[in-house]
C-alpha positions in Angstrom: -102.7 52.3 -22.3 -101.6 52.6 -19.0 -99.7 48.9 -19.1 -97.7 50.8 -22.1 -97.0 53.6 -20.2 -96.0 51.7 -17.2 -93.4 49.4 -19.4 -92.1 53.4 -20.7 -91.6 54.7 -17.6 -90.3 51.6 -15.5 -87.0 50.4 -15.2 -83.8 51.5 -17.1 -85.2 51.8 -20.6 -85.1 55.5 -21.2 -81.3 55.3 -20.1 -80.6 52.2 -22.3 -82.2 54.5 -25.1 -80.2 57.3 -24.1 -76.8 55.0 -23.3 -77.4 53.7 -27.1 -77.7 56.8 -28.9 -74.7 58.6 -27.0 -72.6 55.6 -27.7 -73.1 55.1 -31.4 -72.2 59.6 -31.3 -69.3 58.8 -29.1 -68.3 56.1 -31.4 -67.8 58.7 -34.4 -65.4 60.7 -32.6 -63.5 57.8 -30.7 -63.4 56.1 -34.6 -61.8 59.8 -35.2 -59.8 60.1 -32.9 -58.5 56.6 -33.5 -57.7 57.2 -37.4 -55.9 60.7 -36.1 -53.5 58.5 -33.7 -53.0 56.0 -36.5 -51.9 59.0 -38.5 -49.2 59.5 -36.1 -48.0 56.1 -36.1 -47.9 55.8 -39.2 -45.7 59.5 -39.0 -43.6 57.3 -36.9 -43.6 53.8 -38.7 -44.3 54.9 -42.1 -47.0 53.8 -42.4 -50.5 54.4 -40.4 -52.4 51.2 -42.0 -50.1 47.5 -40.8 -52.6 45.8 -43.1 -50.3 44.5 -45.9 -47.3 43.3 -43.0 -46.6 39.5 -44.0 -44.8 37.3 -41.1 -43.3 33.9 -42.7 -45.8 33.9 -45.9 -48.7 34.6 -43.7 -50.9 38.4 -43.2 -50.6 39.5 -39.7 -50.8 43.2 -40.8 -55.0 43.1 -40.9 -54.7 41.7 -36.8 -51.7 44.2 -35.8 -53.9 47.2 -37.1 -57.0 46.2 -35.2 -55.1 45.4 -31.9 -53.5 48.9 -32.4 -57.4 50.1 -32.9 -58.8 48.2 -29.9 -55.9 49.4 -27.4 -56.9 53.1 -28.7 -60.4 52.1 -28.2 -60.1 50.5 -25.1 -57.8 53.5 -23.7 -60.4 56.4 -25.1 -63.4 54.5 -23.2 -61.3 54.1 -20.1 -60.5 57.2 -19.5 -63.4 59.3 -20.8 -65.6 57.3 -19.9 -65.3 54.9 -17.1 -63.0 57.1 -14.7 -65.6 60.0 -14.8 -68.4 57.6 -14.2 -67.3 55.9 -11.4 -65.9 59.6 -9.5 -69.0 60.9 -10.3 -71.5 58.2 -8.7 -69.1 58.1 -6.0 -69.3 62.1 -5.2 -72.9 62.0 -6.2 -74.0 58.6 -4.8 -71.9 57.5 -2.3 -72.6 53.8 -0.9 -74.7 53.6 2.4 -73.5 51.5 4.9 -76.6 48.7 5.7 -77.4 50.1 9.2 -78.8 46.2 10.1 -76.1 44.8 9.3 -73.6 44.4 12.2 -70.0 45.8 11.8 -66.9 44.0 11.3 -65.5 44.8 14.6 -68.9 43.5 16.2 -69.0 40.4 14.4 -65.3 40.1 15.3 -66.5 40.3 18.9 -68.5 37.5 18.6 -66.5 35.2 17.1 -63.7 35.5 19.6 -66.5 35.3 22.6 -68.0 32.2 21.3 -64.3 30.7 20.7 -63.2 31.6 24.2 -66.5 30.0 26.0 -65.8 26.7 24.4 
């Protein structure tokens, strides 16, 4: 029982649990809010479903509509999303400087010391 525990509580899968169930909620309202901006291009094109568009013979509506869908998408997740996120682990988690590591100016340093002696 304890190895089942142990595979529970280690790693990242609670927050893959929780990641998955927020993002199939999330993606309900950015499906929403993707048919509501349709509705306005389709106030301002006539129509907000490109699906029956013919170019030369051939359907290109069915592709226009879901690049219209994934740019909406794509915008939604990007700025909801993935802008908080990355202000928020920097403010909360800023990056710590690897105090072993020499800096740049010292390694600079070096480099020009060991070109000069030769």
């Amino acid at each position: 029982m304890d190895g089942f525990k142990n595979f529970l509580l280690r790693g990242n899968l609670v927050e893959i649990a929780v990641g998955l169930i927020m993002a199939a909620s999330f993606g309900a309202v950015v499906s929403a809010f993707t048919d509501v901006l349709m509705g306005f291009i389709g106030k301002i094109g006539g129509q907000p479903n490109f699906d029956a568009v013919t170019m030369a013979g051939v359907n290109v509506g069915v592709f226009i509509t879901a690049v219209i869908s994934f740019v909406i998408l794509a915008a939604v997740v990007y700025f909801l999303i993935v802008t908080p996120y990355v202000k928020a682990k920097e403010k909360f988690f800023p990056e710590e400087a690897d105090p072993a590591a020499p800096s740049e100016i010292a390694l600079l340093t070096e480099i020009r010391d060991a070109l000069t002696s030769r």
